[in-house]
N, C-alpha and C positions, 0 to 999 in steps of 0.2 A: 627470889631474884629475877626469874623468869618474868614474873608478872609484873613486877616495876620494871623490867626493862621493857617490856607489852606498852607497857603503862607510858612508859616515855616517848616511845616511835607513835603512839595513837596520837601522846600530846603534841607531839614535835608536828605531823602529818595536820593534827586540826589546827594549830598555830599556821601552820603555813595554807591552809585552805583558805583558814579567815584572812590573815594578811593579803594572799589575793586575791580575795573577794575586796577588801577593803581598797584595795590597789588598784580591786578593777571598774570599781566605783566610787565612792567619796573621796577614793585617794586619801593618801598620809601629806596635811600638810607639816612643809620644811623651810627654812630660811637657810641652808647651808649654803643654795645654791644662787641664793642672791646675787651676791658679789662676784660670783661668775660669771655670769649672765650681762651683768652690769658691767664688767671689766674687758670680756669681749664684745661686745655694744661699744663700747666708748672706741673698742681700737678704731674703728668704721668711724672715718669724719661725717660727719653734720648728722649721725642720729644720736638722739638722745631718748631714751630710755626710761619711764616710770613704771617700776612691779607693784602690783596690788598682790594678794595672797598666790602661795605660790603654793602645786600639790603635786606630790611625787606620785604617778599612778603608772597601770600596766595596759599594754593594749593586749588584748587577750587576740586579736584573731590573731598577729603571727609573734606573741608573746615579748613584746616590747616594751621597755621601761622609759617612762618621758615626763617631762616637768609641764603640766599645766597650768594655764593664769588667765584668766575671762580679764576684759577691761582694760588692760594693757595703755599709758599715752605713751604715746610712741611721735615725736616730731623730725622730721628731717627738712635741711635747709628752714626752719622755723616753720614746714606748714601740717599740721597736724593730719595723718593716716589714723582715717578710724576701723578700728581692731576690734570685734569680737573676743578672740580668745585667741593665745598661741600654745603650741605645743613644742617643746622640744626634745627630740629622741638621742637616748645616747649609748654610748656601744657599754656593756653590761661590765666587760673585765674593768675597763676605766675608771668606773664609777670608784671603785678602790685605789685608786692613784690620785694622787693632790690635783692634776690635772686632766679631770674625764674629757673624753672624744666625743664629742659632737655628730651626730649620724646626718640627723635631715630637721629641722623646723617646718611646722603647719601653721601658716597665718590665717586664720578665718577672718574674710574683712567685713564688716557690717554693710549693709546695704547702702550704695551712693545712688546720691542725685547728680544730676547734670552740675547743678553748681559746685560740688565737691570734686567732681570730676576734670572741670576746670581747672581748679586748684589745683589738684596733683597731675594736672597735664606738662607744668616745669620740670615733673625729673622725667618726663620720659622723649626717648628717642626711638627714633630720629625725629628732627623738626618737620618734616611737613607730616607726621603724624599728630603732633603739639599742636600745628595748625588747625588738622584737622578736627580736633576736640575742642579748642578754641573757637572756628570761625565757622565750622558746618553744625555742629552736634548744639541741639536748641535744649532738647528736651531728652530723658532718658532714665534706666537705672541699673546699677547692677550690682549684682550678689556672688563676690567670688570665694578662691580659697585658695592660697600656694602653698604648694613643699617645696622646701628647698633642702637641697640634697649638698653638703660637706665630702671634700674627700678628708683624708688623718690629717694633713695642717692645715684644716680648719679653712680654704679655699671654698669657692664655689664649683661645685662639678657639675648639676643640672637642676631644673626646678621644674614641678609641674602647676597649672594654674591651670584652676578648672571653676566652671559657675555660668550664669545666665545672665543675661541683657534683657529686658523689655522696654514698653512701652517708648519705645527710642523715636525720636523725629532729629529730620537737621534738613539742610538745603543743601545740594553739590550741581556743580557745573551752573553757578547764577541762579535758577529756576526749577530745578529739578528734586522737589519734594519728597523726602522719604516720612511714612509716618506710620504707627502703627506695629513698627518692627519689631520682633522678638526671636532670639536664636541661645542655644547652648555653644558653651566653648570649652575647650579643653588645648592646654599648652604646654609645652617645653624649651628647652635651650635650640631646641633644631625645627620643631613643625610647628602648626597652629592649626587647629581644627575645630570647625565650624557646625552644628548639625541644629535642624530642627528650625531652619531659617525660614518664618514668614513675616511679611510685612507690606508697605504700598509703595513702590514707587512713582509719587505723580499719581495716574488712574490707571496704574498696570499693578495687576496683585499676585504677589511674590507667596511662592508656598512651599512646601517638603523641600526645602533646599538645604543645603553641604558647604562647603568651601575647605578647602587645605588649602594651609600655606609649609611650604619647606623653605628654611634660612642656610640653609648647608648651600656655601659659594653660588650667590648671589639668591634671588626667591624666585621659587615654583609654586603658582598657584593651580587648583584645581575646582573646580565647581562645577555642580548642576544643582539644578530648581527648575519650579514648573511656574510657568509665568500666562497669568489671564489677562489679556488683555480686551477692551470694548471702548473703541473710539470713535466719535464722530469729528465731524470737520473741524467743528472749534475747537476741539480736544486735541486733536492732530497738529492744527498751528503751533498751538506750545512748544512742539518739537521739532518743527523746520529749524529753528537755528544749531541743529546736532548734526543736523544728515545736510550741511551745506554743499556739501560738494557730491551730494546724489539728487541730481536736477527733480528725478522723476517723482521722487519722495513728496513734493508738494502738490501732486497730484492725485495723491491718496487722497478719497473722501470720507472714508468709513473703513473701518479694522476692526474684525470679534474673531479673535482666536484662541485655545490653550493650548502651547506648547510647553516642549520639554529641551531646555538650554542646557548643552553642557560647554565647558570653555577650560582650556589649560593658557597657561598665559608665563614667560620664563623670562627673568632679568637677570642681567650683570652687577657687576658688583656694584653699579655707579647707576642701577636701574632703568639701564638701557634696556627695550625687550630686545631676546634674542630670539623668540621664536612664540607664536602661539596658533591654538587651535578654537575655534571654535562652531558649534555644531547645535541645530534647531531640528525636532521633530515634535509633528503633531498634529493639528488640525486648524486651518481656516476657514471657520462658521462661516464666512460671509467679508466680502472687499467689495470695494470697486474704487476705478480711477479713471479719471479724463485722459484722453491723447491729444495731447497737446502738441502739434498742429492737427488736428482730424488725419487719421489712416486714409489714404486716396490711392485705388487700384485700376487699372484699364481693365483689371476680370471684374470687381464686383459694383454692383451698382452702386450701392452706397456706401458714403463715406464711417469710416468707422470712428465715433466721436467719446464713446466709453465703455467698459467693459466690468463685468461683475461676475464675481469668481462664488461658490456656495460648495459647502461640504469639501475643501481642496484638501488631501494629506499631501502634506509638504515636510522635504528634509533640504534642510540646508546646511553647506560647509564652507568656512572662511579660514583658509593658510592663509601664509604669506605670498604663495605666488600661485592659488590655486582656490576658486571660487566655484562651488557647487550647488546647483539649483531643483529639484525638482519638484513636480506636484502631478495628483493624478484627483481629477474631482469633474466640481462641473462650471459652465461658464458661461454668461449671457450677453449680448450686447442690449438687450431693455428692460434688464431685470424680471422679465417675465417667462421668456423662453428657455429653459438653462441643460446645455446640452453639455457631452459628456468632452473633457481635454486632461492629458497627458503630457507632458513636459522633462525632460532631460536634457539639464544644459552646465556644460561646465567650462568655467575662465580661468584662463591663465593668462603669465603676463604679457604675452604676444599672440595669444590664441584663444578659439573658443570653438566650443561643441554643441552643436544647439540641435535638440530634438523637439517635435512636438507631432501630436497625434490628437485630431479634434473631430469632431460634429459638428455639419455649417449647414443650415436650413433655407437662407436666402439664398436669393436669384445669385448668378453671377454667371459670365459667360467667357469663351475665348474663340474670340473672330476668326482668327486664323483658317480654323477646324468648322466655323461658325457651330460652334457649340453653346447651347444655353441650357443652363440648369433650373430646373421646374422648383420655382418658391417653398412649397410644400411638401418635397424629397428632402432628403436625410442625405447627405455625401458624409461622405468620410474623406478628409483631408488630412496632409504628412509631409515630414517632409525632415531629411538629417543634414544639415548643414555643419562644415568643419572653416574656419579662419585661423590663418596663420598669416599675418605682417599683411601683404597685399594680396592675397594670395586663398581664395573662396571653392571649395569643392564641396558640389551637393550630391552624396553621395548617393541619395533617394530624395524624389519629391513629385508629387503628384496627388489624383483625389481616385476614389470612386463613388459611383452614385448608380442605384439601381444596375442596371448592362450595362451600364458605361463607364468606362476609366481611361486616363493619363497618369500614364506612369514615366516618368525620365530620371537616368541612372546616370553618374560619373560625371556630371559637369562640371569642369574647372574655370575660372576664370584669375585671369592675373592684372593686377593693377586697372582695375576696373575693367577688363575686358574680354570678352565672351574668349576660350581657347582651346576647349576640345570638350566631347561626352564622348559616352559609352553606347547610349542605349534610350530609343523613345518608343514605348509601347501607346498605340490610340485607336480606341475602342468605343464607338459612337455609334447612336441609329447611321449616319450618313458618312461613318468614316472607320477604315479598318486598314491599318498599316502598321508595319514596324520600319523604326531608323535602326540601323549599327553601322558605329564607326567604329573600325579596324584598319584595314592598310588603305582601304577607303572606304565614303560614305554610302551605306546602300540605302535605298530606299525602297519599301517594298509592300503590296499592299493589293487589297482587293477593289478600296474605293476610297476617295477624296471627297472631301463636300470643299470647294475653291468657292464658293459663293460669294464670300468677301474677300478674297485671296487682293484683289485689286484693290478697295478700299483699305486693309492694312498694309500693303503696299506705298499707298499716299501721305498715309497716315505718319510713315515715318523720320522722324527730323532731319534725315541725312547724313547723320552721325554713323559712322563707319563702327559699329560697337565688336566687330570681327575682323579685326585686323590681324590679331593674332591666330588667325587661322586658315590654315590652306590641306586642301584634300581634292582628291578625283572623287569624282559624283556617278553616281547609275539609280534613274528615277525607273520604276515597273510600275504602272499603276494599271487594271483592268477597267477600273471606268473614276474619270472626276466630273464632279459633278458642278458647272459653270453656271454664273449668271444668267438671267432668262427662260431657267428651267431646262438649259440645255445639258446632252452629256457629251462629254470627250471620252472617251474608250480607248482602250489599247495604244496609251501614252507610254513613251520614254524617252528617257531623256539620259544622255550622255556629256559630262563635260567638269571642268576644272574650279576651284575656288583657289585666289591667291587672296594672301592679307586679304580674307573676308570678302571677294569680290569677285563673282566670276571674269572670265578670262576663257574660257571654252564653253560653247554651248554646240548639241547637235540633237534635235528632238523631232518627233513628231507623234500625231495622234489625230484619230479619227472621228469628226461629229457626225459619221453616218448620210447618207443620199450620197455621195462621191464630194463631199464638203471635209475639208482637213485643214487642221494648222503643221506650220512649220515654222521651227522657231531655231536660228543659229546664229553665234558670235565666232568671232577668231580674233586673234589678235598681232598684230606687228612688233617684234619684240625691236626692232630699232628705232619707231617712232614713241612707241609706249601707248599706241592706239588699240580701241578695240572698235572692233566693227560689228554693229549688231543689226539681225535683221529678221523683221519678222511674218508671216502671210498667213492669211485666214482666209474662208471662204465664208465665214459667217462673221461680222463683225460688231452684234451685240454682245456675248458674251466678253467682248473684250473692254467696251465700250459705255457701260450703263454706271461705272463709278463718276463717270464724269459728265455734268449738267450740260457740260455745251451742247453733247451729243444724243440730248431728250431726246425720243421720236423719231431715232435714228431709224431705219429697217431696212433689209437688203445689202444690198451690193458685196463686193470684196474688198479688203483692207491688205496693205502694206506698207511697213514701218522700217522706216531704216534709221541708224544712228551712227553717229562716226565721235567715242567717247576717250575722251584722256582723263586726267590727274583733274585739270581745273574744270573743264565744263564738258557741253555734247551738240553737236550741230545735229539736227534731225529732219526727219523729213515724214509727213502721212500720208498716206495716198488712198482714196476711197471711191469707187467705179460703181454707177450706177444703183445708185439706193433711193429711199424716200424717206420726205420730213412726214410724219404721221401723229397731228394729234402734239405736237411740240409747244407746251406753254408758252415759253419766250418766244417763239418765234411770231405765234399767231396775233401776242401784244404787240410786237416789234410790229408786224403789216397794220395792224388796228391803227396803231398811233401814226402812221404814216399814209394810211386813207388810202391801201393798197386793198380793199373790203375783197374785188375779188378772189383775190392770192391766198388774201386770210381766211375765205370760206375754202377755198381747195385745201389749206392745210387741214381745214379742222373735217375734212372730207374724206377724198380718195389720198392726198396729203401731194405734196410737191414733189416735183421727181427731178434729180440732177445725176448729169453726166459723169460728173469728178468731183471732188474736193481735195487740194493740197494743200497743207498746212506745212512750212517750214519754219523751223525755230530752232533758237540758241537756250541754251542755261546753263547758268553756273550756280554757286549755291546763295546768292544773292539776289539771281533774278531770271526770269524766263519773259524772253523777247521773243515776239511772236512778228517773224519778220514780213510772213506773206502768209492772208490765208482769201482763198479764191474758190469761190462756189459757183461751177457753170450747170445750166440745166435750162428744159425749152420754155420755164416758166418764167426765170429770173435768172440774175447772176450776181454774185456779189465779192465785193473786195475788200478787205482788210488787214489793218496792221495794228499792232499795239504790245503790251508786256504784262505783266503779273509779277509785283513783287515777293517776297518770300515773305511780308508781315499779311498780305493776302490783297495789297489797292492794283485791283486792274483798271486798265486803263485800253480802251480801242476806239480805232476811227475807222471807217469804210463807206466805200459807196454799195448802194443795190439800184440797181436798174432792172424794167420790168423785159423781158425779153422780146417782146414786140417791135420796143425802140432800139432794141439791140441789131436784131433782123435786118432795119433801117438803113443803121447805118453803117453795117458790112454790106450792104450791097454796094451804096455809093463810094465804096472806097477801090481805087483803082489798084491796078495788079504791082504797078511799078511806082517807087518812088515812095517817099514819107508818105507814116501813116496821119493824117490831119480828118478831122471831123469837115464836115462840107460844110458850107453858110448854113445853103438853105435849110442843112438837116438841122446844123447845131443851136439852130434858131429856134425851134420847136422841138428839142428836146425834152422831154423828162424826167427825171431821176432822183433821189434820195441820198444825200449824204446824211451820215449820222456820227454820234461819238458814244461814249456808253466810257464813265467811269466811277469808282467809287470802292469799297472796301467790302466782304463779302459780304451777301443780304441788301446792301444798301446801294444796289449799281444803281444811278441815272442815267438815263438813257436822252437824247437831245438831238431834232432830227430837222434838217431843213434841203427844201428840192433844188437841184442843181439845173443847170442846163448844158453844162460842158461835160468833159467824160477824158482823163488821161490818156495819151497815146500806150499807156503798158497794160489798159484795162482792155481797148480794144484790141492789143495784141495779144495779150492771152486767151483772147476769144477765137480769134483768127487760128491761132496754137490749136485749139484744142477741135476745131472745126476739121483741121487735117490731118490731126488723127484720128477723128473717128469717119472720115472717109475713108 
C-alpha cells in the first residue's frame, strides 16, 4: 500500500514536471479561450480581432499562466497593426470561474517602416504628434513591445512600451536635417524614456544621449547628449535663420566643438512652457568671428577686425531670467599668436556681470600717463564689470606688464556718466602715484610724466562726461614731468570739483632756477563766473601742444580767463621771448620777400617785446579777437576765428619795424593819431589773410602802404610801458 501510494505522489510529481515543462515551452494548445478573447475585443469599438492557434503556456520566471498566439490580424478603424505575437496573462484562481481576470497583455509588434507608421499615425494623439510622423518623419523603423496592464474590471491601469528606433531621417523647422538616428525607448502611462540616442542633426553629430519625458500634469522633459559639432561658413549659413534675433550669430565663421548638452524643459497642460533649464559644457577646438563694425580704442593702436578662440573650455547656462557664460582657453586676433583668456559673465534680465582676464602682446598706449606698452611684452589685462538698467560699476579694471601696472577699483557710472571711484593705483617707469576718493579726492605720488597732459587736454570733445560729480581735490606730486624735458617739483595743488568742473583752484610748483608756475581759479557764486588765472616763468612746457607757438623760447607767460555756462572771454600775455627756427613763420617772411627777417628767424631767431592774444569761445567757435606781436624787428596784428569742425580763418598786418620807428617819430604829442603824407607815401607793409581747414591753410599776401590808427597805437601803448 505504501509503495503504490510512493508510486502515486512520484507519478502525480512527474506529471506535473512534464505538464510544466510542456507549459513552459510548446505550451497546451486550447480553443476554450477563444471566445473570450473574441468577446472582450469586440466590446472595444473599431477593433476587430482574428486568432490563429491559441496555446495555454507558463511564464516560469515569476510562475505565470498566459494564452499565446504568433500572427494575430488585428485591425482598428480598418487600418491593419502588425502583431508578432500576443500574450495574455491571467490571474490563476479565475481561470476556474466561467469568467477568468485578465492580469496584463504583451503585444510584440513586428518591425515598421516609415510607411506603416504613417498609417497608424491616425490613432494617435495628440495631433501635432500625427503631424509630426506625417510631415517630418521621411524615413525610419521600429521594433516595439507593450504590456498592458488590467485592473479586476478589466479597465486600463498602465502599460509599458518598450523597443528601438533606427535608421530614422525626417526634416524639422523647414531645413533642419535629422538622419542617421537611432535610440532605445522604454514607456508608461506617466514617463517616456529615451537612451542610447545617436544620430545627425544637419552636420552636428548627436551621441550617448537620454531623454525623459513625465506626462503627470502637464510634461517634464529631461535630456542630455554629447553633441560634435564642425562648421565652416557655408555650413553656418544654413543656420542663420534659427539665431534671427542673435545679430552676432552671423558672424561666426568657423565652429569645432564637443560638448556636453543638458536641458530640462516644463509645460502646462495647454503646453505652454513654464520653466526651463538649459546647460553646455566642454570644449571649443577652435572659432573665430568678425566684429562687425572693427573694435576702435584711443589705447590700442589697431583696430580690432576678428578674433579666434583655440582649446576654450566653456559652460554655459540659459534660465529664463538668467544667462551664464564662461570660458577659460586661448585667443588670437591673427590666428597665429594665441594667448591665454578667461571669461565670467552672467545676464539677467536687467543686468549683467562681465568678467574677463586675458593676455595682450600688441602696442597700446594711454596718453594721459603717456604710457606705451613695448609690442613684444606680454600684459596681462582685466577687468570686472557689473550693469544694472543705466547704471555701470567696475569693480576692478586695469592691466600689468612687466614693473608696470594700472589698476582702478569702484568706478560707478549712471546713465552714461562718469559718478565716483574708489581707487587708482599707477605704476610706470615715469609715473608713480595713488588716487583715493573718500570724503575727498587725494592725489598722491612721487612723480607724473604730464607730457601729453595738454594734448589730451585738447583732444577732448567738450562733452562734460562728469557732471555727476563733485568732490574737494588735494594734488602732492614731488616731481611731474612736463613738455620740453622739463620738471615741475614739489607741486600742489588745492581745490574743488562741482558737476565735473572745477570751481576752486589754488596750486603751485617749482621748475627750479627761481622759475615757478602758479595756477588759481575762484569763483562768484552770484554771477555764476569763474575766474581763472594762470603765470609761468617758463612758457614752453605749457605751450608746445599748440602749432602756433613753434619756436616759441623764453619769456613769461600769463593767462587769464573770465568762464561761465556758455562760453570764456580770455586773455594771453607773453614778455620778452624769441621765434627760434619756427617753420611757418620763416615761410610766412619767405613768401613775403622779408629774406632778411627770415634769415634772422632761421638764426639767432626774432625777439619780441609782448604778445597778447584776446579771445572768446563758446562751444561752437573760438574768435580770436586781437592778436599783436610787438618786438624791435617787426610787429604784427591780427584777427580771425577757429571753427569747432577745425576752418580757420585770419587776416593781419606785419610791418617791418624800421617803418615803424618812422613813423612814431612823426607823430605829434597832441591831437589824432593820423600817418603823415610824406611818411604814408613810402610806407611799406604786408597784409596777409591765411584760411582754410586743418593741414590745408592758404596763406594770401599783398604790401600795403597805409597802417590803422589802432595798430599804431598799440605801438605807442607799449612803447610806454616799457619806458
Amino acid at each position: 500500500m505504501k509503495k503504490l501510494f510512493s508510486r502515486i505522489i512520484i507519478l502525480i510529481f512527474l506529471s506535473i514536471i512534464i505538464v510544466l515543462g510542456i507549459l513552459s515551452t510548446t505550451g497546451i494548445k486550447t480553443k476554450k479561450f477563444n471566445k473570450f478573447i473574441s468577446d472582450k475585443t469586440y466590446q472595444s469599438k473599431n477593433i476587430n480581432l482574428e486568432l490563429n492557434e491559441i496555446k495555454f503556456k507558463l511564464d516560469p520566471k515569476d510562475l505565470s499562466l498566459f494564452l499565446a498566439t504568433k500572427n494575430p490580424i488585428i485591425t482598428y478603424k480598418e487600418i491593419s497593426i502588425p502583431v508578432d505575437d500576443i500574450k495574455i496573462y491571467f490571474d490563476f484562481i479565475s481561470l476556474f470561474d466561467s469568467n477568468p481576470v485578465i492580469k496584463k497583455t504583451n503585444v510584440n509588434l513586428k518591425e515598421l517602416d516609415i510607411v506603416q507608421l504613417n498609417k497608424l499615425s491616425n490613432l494617435i494623439k495628440p495631433s501635432n504628434l500625427k503631424s509630426l510622423l506625417n510631415n517630418n518623419i521621411k524615413k525610419g523603423k521600429l521594433k516595439s513591445e507593450i504590456e498592458i496592464f488590467l485592473n479586476e474590471e478589466g479597465i486600463l491601469e498602465n502599460f509599458i512600451a518598450k523597443g528601438n528606433v533606427y535608421d530614422l531621417n525626417g526634416i524639422f523647422l523647414q531645413d533642419l536635417i535629422l538622419s542617421k538616428t537611432s535610440f532605445n525607448f522604454f514607456a508608461d502611462k506617466s514617463d517616456i524614456l529615451i537612451k542610447n540616442l545617436l544620430g545627425n542633426i544637419q552636420d552636428i553629430r548627436i551621441s550617448d544621449g537620454d531623454l525623459k519625458l513625465n506626462l503627470e500634469n502637464g510634461i517634464k522633459i529631461n535630456s542630455n547628449f554629447i553633441s560634435k559639432i564642425n562648421l565652416n561658413d557655408e555650413k553656418l549659413k544654413k543656420y542663420l535663420k534659427f539665431f534671427e534675433k542673435y545679430y552676432f550669430v552671423e558672424n561666426i565663421k568657423t565652429l569645432k566643438a564637443e560638448v556636453r548638452n543638458n536641458f530640462s524643459l516644463e509645460l502646462d497642460e495647454t503646453y505652454k512652457v513654464k520653466n526651463y533649464l538649459y546647460s553646455i559644457t566642454g570644449k571649443l577646438e577652435k572659432s573665430n568671428f568678425k566684429i562687425t563694425p572693427p573694435l576702435k580704442s584711443n589705447f590700442f593702436q589697431k583696430e580690432i577686425k576678428e578674433i579666434y578662440l583655440s582649446d576654450l573650455q566653456i559652460e554655459m547656462l540659459f534660465e529664463p531670467n538668467n544667462i551664464a557664460l564662461n570660458g577659460d582657453g586661448k585667443y588670437s586676433f591673427n590666428n597665429s599668436n594665441f594667448l591665454k583668456v578667461s571669461t565670467e559673465n552672467n545676464f539677467k534680465e536687467q543686468s549683467l556681470n562681465f568678467k574677463a582676464d586675458f593676455e595682450y602682446e600688441d602696442e597700446f598706449s594711454i596718453d594721459l600717463i603717456n604710457y606705451k606698452k613695448k609690442k613684444n611684452s606680454v600684459a596681462n589685462l582685466f577687468f570686472d564689470i557689473k550693469k544694472k538698467k543705466n547704471n555701470i560699476l567696475i569693480n576692478k579694471i586695469g592691466f600689468n606688464e612687466e614693473n608696470n601696472s594700472v589698476i582702478a577699483n569702484g568706478l560707478k557710472f549712471k546713465d552714461d556718466k562718469f559718478h565716483s571711484f574708489k581707487k587708482v593705483k599707477v605704476l610706470t617707469k615715469n609715473n608713480d602715484f595713488l588716487i583715493l576718493n573718500d570724503e575727498k579726492i587725494s592725489v598722491k605720488g612721487s612723480k607724473f610724466d604730464a607730457s601729453n597732459l595738454a594734448k589730451f587736454l585738447n583732444d577732448q570733445d567738450g562733452q562734460n562726461e562728469y557732471k555727476n560729480f563733485t568732490s574737494n581735490v588735494e594734488i602732492d606730486f614731488k616731481k611731474i614731468k612736463v613738455p620740453m624735458s622739463e620738471n615741475l617739483e614739489n607741486f600742489k595743488l588745492i581745490g574743488e570739483i562741482k558737476k565735473g568742473k572745477f570751481v576752486k583752484i589754488t596750486s603751485k610748483g617749482d621748475f627750479g632756477g627761481n622759475n615757478f608756475l602758479d595756477i588759481s581759479m575762484k569763483s562768484d557764486k552770484s554771477t555764476n563766473k569763474k575766474y581763472l588765472e594762470i603765470y609761468s616763468d617758463l612758457t614752453r612746457p605749457l605751450l608746445t601742444e599748440y602749432s602756433f607757438f613753434n619756436g616759441l623760447s623764453g619769456g613769461k607767460l600769463l593767462y587769464t580767463s573770465i568762464i561761465d555756462d556758455l562760453k570764456s572771454n580770455s586773455k594771453l600775455k607773453i614778455e620778452n621771448f624769441k621765434l627760434v627756427n619756427a617753420p611757418g613763420v620763416i615761410k610766412f617772411l619767405s613768401l613775403a620777400d622779408l629774406r632778411g627777417l627770415a634769415d634772422l628767424a632761421e638764426g639767432e631767431g626774432l625777439s619780441f617785446d609782448i604778445l597778447e592774444i584776446n579771445m572768446e569761445k563758446d562751444k561752437d567757435l573760438l574768435k580770436l579777437n586781437e592778436i599783436i606781436a610787438l618786438g624791435p624787428s617787426m610787429s604784427v596784428l591780427m584777427e580771425g576765428y577757429q571753427s569747432k569742425e577745425g576752418l580757420t580763418s585770419i587776416r593781419g598786418t606785419l610791418v617791418p619795424a624800421k617803418t615803424l620807428n618812422k613813423i612814431i617819430a612823426k607823430i605829434p604829442v597832441i591831437g589824432n593819431i593820423v600817418i603823415p603824407k610824406e611818411i604814408g607815401e613810402g610806407l611799406f607793409g604786408i597784409s596777409f589773410k591765411m584760411k582754410g581747414p586743418r593741414g590745408q591753410i592758404k596763406t594770401t599776401i599783398n604790401p600795403i602802404r597805409t597802417l590803422t590808427p589802432r595798430f599804431i597805437q598799440k605801438i605807442i601803448d607799449n612803447n610806454k610801458q616799457i619806458k
